[in-house]
C-alpha positions as CSV (number, residue, x, y, z in Angstrom):
1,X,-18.1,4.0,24.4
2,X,-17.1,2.2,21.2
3,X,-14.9,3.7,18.9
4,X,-14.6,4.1,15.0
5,X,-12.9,5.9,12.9
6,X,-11.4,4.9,9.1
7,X,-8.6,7.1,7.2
8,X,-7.8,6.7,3.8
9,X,-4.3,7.6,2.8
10,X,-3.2,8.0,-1.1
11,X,0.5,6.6,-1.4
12,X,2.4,9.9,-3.9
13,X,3.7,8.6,-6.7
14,X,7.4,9.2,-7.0
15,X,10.0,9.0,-9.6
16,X,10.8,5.5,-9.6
17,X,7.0,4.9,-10.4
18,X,6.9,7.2,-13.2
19,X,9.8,5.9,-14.8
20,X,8.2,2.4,-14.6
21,X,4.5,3.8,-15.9
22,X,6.3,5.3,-18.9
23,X,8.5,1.9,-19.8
24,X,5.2,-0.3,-19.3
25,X,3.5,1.8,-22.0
26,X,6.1,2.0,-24.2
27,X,7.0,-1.8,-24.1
28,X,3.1,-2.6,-24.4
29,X,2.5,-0.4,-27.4
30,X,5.7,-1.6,-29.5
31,X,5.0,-5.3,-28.6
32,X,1.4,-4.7,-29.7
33,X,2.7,-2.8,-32.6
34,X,5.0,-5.6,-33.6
35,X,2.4,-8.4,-33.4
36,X,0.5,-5.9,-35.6
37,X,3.6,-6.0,-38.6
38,X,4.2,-9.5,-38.1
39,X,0.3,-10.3,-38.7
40,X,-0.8,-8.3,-41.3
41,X,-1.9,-9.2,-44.0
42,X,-2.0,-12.8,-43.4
43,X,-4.5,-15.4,-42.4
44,X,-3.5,-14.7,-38.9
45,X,-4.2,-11.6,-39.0
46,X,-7.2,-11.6,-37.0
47,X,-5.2,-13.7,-34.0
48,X,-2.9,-11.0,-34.0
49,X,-5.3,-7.9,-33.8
50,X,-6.6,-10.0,-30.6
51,X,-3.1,-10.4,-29.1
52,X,-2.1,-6.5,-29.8
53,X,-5.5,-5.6,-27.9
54,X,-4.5,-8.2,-25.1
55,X,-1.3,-6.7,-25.1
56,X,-2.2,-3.2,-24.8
57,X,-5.3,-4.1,-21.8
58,X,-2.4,-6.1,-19.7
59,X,0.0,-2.8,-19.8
60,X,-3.0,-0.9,-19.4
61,X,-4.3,-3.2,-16.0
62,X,-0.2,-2.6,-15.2
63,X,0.0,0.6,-15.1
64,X,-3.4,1.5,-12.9
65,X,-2.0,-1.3,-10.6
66,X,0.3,1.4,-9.7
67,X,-2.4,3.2,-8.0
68,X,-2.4,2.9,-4.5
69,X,-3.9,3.5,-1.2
70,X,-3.9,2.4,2.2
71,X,-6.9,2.6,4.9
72,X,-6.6,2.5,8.5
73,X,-9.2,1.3,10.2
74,X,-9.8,1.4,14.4
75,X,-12.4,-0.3,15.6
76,X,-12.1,-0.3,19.7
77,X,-8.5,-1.0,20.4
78,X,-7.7,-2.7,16.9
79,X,-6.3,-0.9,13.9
80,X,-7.0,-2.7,10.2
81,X,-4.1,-2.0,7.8
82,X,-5.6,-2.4,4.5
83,X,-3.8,-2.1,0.9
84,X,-6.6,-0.8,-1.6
85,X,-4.7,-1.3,-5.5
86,X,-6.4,1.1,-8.4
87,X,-9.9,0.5,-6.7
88,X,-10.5,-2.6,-7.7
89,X,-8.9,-4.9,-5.3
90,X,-8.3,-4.9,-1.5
91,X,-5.7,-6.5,0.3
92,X,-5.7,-6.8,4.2
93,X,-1.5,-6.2,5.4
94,X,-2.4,-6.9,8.6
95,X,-4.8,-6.2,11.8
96,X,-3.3,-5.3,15.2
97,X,-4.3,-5.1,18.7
98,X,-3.4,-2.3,20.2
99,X,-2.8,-3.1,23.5
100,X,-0.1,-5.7,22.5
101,X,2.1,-2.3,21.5
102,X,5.5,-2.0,22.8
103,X,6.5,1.3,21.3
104,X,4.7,3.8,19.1
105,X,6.2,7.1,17.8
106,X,7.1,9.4,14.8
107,X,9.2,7.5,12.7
108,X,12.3,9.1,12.2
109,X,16.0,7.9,12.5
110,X,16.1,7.5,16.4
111,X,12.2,4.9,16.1
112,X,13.2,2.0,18.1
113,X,12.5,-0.3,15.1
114,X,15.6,-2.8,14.6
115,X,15.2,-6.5,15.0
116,X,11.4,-7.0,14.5
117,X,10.7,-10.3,12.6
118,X,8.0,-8.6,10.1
119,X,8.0,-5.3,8.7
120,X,4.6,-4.0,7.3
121,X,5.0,-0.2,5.4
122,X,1.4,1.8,5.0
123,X,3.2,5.3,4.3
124,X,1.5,7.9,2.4
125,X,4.8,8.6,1.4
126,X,4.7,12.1,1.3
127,X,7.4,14.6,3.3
128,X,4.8,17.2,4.2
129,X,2.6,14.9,6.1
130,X,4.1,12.3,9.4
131,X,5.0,8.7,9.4
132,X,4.5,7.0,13.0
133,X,5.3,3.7,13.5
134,X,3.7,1.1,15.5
135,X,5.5,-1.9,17.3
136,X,3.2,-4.7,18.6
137,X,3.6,-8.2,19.4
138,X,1.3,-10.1,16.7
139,X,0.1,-13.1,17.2
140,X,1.0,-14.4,14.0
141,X,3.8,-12.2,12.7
142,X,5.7,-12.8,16.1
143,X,7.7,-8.8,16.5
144,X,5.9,-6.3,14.1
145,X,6.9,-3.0,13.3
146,X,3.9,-1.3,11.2
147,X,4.8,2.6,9.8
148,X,1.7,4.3,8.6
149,X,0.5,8.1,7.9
150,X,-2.6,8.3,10.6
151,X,-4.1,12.0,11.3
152,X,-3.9,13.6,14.4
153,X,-7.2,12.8,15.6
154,X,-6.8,8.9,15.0
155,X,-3.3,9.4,17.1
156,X,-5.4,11.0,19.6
157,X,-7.8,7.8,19.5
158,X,-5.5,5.4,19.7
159,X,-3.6,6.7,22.9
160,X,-6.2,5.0,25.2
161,X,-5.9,1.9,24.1
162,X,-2.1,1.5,24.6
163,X,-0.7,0.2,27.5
164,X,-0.3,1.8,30.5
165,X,3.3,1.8,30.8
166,X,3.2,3.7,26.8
167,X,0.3,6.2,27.8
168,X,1.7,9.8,27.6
């Protein structure tokens, strides 16, 4: 039987990323406001009304880059780690087979996670929902340690596909 199944995650925004949002728009509009007091009134000015409007777009393109998401996808024994960026651009962090794992588990202080050579972070980062983590032996990446936010039911899927020696 094959198996499919595909989770999208929506990474919280937190402080940190607020803070930034709010100093991106306020550095975007006084830069374009400043090219707008330096050109005015000139023969420049219409070089300058293009540079405020390129000024505010790039802090604009900035700030919805903060938008992100992360999709899991598991295809038969093989779990896609994709990083989706305000919707218009995908990034692939990293495919891994499953039955390369080593460990798997809720990621919590005691997660047998020290000493891998490549750390790859997919968290929704929210406290209300679980982090697992995923060790594997990548082809490419050498020791990987991957931390994601799957649902129950794609923890459930996965299990099969483990190991042996990790199925519990």
């Amino acid at each position: 039987m094959d198996v499919f199944k595909e989770q999208n995650v929506t990474k919280l925004q937190d402080s940190t990323d607020t803070a930034k949002k709010v100093l991106i728009t306020i550095v975007a509009v006084l830069v374009a406001c400043g090219i707008m007091v330096l050109t005015f009134g000139s023969m420049f000015m219409m070089i300058g009304l293009i540079l405020a409007g390129g000024v505010m777009y790039g802090g604009y393109y900035l700030v919805t880059s903060m938008y992100v998401e992360y999709e899991y996808i598991l295809t038969n024994g093989e779990v896609d780690f994709d990083k989706i960026i305000a919707q218009r651009s995908r990034k692939r962090l990293c495919t891994v087979k499953l039955s390369t794992a080593t460990a798997f588990g809720v990621a919590d202080d005691k997660a047998d996670t020290d000493g891998a050579d490549t750390y790859v972070v997919a968290t929704a980062n929210d406290p209300e929902l679980t982090d697992y983590y995923l060790r594997v032996k990548h082809k490419s990446l050498g020791d990987t340690v991957v931390y994601f936010t799957p649902s129950d039911e794609i923890v459930e899927l996965m299990k099969p596909f483990f190991p042996r020696t990790m199925r519990q």
